[in-house]
CHARMM-style PDB file with segment names, atoms N, HN, CA, C and O in Angstrom:
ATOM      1  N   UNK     1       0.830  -1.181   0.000  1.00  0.00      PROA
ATOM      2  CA  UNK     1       0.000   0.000   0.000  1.00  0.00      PROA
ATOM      3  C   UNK     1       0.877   1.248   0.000  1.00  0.00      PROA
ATOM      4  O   UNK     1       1.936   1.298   0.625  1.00  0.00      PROA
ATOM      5  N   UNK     2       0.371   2.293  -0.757  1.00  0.00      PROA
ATOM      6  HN  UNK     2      -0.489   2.252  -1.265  1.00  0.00      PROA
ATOM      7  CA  UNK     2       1.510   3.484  -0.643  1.00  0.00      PROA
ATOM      8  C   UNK     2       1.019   4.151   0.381  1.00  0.00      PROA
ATOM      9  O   UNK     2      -0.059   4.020   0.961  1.00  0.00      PROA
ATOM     10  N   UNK     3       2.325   5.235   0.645  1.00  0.00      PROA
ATOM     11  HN  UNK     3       3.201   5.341   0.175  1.00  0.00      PROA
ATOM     12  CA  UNK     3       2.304   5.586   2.753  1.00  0.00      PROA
ATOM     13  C   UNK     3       1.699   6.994   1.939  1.00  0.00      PROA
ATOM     14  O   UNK     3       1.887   7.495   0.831  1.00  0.00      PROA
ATOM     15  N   UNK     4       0.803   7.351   3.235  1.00  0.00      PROA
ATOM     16  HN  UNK     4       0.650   6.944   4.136  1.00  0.00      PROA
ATOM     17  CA  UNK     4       0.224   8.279   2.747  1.00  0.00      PROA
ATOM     18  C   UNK     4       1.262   9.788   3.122  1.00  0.00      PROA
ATOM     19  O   UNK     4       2.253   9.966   3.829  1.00  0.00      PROA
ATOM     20  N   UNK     5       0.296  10.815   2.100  1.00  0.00      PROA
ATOM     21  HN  UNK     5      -0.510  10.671   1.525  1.00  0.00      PROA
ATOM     22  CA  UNK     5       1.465  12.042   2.216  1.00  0.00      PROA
ATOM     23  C   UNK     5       0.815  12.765   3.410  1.00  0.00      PROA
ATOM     24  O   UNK     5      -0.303  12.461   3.826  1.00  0.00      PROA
ATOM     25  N   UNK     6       1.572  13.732   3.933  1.00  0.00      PROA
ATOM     26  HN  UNK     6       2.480  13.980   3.595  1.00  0.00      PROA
ATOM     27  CA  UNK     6       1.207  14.478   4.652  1.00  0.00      PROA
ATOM     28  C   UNK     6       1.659  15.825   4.681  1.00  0.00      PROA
ATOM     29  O   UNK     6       2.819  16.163   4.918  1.00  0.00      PROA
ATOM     30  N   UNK     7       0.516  16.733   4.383  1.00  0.00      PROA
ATOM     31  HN  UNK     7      -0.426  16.458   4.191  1.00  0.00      PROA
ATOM     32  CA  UNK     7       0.188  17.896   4.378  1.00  0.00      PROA
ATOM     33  C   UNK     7      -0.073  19.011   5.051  1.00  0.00      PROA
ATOM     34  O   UNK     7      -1.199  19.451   4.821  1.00  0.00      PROA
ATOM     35  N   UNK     8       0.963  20.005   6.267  1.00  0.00      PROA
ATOM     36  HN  UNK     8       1.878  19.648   6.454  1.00  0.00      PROA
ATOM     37  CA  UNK     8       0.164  20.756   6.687  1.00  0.00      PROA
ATOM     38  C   UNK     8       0.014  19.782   8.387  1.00  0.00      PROA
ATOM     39  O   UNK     8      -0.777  20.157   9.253  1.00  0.00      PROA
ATOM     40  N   UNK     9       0.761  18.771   8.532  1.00  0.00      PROA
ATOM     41  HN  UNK     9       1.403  18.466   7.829  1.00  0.00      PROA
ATOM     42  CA  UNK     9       0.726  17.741   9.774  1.00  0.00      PROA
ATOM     43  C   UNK     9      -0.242  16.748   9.433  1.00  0.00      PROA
ATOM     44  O   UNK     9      -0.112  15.633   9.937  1.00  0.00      PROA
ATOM     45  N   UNK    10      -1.454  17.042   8.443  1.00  0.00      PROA
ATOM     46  HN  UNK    10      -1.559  17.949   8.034  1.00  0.00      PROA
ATOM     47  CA  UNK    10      -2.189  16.180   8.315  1.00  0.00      PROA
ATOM     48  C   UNK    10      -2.666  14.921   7.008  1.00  0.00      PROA
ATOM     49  O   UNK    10      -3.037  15.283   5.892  1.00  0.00      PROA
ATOM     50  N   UNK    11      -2.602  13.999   7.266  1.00  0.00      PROA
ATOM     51  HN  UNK    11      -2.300  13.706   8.173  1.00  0.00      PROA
ATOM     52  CA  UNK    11      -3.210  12.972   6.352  1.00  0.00      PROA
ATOM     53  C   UNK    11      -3.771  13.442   5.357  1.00  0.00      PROA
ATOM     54  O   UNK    11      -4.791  14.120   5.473  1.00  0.00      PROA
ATOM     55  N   UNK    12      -3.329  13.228   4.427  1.00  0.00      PROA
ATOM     56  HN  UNK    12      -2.500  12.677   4.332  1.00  0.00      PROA
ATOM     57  CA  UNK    12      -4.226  13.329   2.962  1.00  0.00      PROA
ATOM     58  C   UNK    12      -4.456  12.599   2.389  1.00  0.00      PROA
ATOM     59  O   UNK    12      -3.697  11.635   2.491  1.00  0.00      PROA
ATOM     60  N   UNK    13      -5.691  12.452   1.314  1.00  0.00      PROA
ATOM     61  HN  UNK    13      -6.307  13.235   1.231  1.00  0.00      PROA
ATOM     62  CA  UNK    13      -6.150  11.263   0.679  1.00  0.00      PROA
ATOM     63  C   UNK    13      -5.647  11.494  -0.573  1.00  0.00      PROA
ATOM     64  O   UNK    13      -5.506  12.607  -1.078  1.00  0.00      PROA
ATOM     65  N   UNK    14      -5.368  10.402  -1.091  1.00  0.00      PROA
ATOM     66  HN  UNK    14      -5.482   9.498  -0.680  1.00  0.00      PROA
ATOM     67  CA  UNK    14      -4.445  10.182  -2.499  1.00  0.00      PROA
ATOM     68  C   UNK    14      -5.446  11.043  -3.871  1.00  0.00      PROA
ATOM     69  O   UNK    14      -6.668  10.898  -3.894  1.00  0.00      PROA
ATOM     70  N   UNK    15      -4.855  11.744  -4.730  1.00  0.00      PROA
ATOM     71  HN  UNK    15      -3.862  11.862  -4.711  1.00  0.00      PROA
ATOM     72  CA  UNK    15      -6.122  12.840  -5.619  1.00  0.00      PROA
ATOM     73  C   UNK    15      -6.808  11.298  -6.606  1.00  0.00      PROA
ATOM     74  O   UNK    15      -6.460  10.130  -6.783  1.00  0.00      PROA
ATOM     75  N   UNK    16      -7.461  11.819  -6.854  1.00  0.00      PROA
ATOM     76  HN  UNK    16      -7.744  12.767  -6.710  1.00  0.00      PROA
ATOM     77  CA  UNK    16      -8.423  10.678  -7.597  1.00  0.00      PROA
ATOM     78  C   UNK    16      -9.224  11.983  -8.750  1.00  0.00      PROA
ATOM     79  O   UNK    16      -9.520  13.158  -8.534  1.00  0.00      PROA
ATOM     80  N   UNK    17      -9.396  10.967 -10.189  1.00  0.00      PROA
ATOM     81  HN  UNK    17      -9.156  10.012 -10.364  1.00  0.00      PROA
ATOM     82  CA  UNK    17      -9.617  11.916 -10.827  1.00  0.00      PROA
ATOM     83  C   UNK    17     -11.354  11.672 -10.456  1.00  0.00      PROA
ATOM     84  O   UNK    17     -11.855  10.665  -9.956  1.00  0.00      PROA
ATOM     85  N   UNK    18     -12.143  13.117 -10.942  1.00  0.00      PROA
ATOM     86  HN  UNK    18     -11.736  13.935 -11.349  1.00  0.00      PROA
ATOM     87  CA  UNK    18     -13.642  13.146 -10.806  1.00  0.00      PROA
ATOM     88  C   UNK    18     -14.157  12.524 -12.201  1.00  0.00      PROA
ATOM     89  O   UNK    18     -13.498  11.746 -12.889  1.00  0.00      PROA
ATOM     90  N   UNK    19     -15.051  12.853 -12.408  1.00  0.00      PROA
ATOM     91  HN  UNK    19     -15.587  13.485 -11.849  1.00  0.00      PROA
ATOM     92  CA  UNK    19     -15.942  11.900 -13.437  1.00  0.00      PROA
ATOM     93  C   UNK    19     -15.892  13.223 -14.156  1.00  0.00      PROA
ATOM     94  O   UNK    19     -15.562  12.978 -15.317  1.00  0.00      PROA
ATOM     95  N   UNK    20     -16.107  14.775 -13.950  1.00  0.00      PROA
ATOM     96  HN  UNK    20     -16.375  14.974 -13.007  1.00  0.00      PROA
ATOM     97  CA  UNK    20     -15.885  16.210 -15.000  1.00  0.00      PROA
ATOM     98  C   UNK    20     -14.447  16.035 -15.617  1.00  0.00      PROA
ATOM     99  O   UNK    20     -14.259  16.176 -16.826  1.00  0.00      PROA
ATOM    100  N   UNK    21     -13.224  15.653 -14.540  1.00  0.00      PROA
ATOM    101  HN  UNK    21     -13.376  15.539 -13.559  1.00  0.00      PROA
ATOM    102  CA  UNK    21     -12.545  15.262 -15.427  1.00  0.00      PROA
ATOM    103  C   UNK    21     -12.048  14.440 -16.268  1.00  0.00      PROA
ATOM    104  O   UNK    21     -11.302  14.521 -17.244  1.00  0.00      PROA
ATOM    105  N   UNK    22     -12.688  13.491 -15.625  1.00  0.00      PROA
ATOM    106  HN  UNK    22     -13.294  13.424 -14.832  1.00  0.00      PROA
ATOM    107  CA  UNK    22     -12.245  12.304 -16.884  1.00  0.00      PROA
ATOM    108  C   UNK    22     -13.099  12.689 -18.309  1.00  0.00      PROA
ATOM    109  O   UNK    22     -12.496  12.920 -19.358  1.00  0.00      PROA
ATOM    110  N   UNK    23     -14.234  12.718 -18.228  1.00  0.00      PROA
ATOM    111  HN  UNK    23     -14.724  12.530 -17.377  1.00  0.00      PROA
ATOM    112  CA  UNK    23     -15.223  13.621 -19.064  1.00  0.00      PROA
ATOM    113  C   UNK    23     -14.351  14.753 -20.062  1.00  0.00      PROA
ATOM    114  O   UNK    23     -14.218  14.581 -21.274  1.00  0.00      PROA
ATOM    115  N   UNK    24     -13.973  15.546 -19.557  1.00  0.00      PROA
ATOM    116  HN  UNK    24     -14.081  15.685 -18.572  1.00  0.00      PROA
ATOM    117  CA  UNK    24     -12.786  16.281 -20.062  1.00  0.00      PROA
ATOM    118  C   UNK    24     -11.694  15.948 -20.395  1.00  0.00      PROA
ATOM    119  O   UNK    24     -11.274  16.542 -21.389  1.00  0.00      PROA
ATOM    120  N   UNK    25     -11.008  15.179 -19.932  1.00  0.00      PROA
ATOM    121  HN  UNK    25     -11.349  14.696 -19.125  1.00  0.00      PROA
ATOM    122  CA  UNK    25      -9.393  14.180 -20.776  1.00  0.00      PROA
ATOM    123  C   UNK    25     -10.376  13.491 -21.583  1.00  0.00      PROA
ATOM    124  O   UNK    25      -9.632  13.328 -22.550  1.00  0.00      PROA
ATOM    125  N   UNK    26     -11.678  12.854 -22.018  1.00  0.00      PROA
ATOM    126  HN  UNK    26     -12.283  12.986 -21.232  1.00  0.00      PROA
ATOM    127  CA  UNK    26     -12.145  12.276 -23.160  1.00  0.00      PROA
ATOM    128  C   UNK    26     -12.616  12.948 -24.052  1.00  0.00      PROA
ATOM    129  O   UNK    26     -12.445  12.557 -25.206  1.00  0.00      PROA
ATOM    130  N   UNK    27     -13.330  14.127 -23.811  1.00  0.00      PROA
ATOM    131  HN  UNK    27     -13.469  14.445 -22.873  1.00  0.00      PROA
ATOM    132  CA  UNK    27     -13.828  14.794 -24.869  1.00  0.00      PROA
ATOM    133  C   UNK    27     -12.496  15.461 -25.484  1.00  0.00      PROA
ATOM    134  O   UNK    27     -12.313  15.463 -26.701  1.00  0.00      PROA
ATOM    135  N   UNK    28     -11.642  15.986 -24.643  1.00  0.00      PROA
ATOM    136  HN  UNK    28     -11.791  15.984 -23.655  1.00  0.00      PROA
ATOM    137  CA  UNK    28     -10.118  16.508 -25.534  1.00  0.00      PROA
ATOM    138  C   UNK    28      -9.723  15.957 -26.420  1.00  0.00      PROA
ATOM    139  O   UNK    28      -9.619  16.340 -27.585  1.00  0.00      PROA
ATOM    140  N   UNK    29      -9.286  14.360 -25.654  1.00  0.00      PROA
ATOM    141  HN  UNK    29      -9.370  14.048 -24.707  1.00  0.00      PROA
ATOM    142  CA  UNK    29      -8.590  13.262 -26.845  1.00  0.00      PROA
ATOM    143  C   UNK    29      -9.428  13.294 -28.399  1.00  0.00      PROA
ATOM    144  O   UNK    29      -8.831  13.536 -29.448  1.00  0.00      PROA
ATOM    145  N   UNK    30     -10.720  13.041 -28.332  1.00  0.00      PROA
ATOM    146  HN  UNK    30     -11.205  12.844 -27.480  1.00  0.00      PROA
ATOM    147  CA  UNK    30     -11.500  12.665 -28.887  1.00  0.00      PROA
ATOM    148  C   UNK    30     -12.152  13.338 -30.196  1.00  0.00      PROA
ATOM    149  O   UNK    30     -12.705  12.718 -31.104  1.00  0.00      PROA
ATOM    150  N   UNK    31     -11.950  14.962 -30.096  1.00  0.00      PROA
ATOM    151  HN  UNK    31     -11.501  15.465 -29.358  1.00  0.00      PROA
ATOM    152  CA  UNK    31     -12.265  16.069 -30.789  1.00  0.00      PROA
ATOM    153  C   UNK    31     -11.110  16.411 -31.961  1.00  0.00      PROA
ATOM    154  O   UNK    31     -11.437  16.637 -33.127  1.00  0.00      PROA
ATOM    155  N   UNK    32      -9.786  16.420 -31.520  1.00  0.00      PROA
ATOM    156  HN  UNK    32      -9.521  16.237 -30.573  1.00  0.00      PROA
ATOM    157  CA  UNK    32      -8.672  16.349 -32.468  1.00  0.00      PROA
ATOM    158  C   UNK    32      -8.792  15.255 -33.412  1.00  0.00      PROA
ATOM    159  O   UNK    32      -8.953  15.434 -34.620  1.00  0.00      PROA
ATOM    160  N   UNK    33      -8.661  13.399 -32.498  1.00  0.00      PROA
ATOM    161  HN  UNK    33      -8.530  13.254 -31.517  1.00  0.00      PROA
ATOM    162  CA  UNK    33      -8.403  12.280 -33.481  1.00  0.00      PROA
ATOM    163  C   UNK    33      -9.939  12.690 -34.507  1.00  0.00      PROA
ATOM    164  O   UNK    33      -9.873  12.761 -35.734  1.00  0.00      PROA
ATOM    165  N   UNK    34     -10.965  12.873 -33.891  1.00  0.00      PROA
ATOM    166  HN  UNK    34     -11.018  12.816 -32.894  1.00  0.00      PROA
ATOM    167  CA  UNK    34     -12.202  13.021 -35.228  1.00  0.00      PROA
ATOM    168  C   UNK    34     -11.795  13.997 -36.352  1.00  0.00      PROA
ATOM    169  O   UNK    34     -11.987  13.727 -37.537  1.00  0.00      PROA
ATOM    170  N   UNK    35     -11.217  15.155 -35.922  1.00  0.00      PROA
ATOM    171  HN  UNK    35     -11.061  15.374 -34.959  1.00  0.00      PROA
ATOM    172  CA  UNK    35     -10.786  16.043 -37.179  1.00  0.00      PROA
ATOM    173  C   UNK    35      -9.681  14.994 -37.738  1.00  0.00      PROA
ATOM    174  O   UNK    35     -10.097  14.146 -38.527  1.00  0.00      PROA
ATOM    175  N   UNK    36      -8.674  14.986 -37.485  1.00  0.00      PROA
ATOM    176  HN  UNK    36      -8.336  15.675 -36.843  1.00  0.00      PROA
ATOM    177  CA  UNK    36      -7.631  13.753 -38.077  1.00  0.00      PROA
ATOM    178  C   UNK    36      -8.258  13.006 -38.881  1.00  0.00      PROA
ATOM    179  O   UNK    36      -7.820  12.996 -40.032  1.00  0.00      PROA
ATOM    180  N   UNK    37      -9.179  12.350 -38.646  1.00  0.00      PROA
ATOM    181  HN  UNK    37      -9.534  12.358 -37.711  1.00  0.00      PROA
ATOM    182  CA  UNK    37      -9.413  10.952 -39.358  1.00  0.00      PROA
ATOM    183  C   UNK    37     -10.420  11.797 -39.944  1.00  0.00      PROA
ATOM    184  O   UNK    37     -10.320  11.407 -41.108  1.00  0.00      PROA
ATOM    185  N   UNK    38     -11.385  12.742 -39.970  1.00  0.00      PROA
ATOM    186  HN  UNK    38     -11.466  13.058 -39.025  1.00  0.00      PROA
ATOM    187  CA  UNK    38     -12.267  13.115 -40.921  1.00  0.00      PROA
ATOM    188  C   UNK    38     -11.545  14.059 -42.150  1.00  0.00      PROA
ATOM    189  O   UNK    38     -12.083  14.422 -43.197  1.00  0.00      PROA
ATOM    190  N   UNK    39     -10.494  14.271 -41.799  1.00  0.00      PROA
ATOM    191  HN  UNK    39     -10.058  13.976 -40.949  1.00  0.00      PROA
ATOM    192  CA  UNK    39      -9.374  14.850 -42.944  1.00  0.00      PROA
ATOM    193  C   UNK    39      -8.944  13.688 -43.908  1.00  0.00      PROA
ATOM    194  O   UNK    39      -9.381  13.583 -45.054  1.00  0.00      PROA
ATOM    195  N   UNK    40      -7.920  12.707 -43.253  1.00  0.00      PROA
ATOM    196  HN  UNK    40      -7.565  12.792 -42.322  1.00  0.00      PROA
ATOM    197  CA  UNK    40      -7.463  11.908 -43.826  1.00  0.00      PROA
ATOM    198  C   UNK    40      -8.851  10.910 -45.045  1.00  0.00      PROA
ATOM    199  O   UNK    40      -8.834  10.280 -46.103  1.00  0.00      PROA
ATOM    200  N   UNK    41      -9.636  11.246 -44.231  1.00  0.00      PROA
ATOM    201  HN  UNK    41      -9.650  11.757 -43.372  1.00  0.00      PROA
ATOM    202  CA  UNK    41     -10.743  10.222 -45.268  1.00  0.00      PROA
ATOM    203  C   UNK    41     -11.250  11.210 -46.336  1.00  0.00      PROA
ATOM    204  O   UNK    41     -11.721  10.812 -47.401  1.00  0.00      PROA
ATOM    205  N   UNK    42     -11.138  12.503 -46.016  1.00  0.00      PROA
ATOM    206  HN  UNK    42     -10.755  12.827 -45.151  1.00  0.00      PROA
ATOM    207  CA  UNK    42     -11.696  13.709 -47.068  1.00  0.00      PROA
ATOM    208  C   UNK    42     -10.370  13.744 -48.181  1.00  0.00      PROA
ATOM    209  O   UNK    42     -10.630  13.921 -49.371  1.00  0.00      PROA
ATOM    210  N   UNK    43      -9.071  13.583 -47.776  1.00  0.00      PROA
ATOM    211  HN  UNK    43      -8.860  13.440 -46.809  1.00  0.00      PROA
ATOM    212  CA  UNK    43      -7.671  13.583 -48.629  1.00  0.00      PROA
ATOM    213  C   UNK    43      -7.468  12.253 -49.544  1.00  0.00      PROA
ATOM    214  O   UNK    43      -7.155  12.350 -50.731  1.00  0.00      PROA
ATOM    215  N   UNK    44      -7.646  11.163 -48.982  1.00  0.00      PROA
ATOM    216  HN  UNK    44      -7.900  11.084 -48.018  1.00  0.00      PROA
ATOM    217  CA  UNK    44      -7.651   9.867 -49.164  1.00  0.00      PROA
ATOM    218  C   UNK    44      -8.173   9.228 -49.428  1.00  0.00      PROA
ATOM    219  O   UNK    44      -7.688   8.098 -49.381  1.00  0.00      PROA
ATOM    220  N   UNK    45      -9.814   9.401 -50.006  1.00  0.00      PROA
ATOM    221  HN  UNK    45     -10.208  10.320 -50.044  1.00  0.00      PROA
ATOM    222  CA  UNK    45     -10.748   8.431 -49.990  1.00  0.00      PROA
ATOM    223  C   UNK    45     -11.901   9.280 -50.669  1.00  0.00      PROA
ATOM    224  OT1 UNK    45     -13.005   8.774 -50.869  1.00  0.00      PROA
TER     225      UNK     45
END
């Protein structure tokens, strides 16, 4: 188990991502590769 950090004298809980951000690291990824691949198929195909 990893030792926890401590902050300020006190225990902190390890960051954990929220569900807005994961939401957000997916819609990011997700918006570029669609232009990408909707290019490459407009150049290529």
């Amino acid at each position: 188990m990893k030792k926890q950090s401590q902050v300020l004298g006190q225990c902190a809980p390890s960051p954990r991502i929220t569900k807005t951000a994961a939401l957000l690291v997916a819609t990011g990824l997700s918006v570029p590769v669609f232009i990408l691949l909707t290019l490459a198929e407009f150049l290529f195909f």
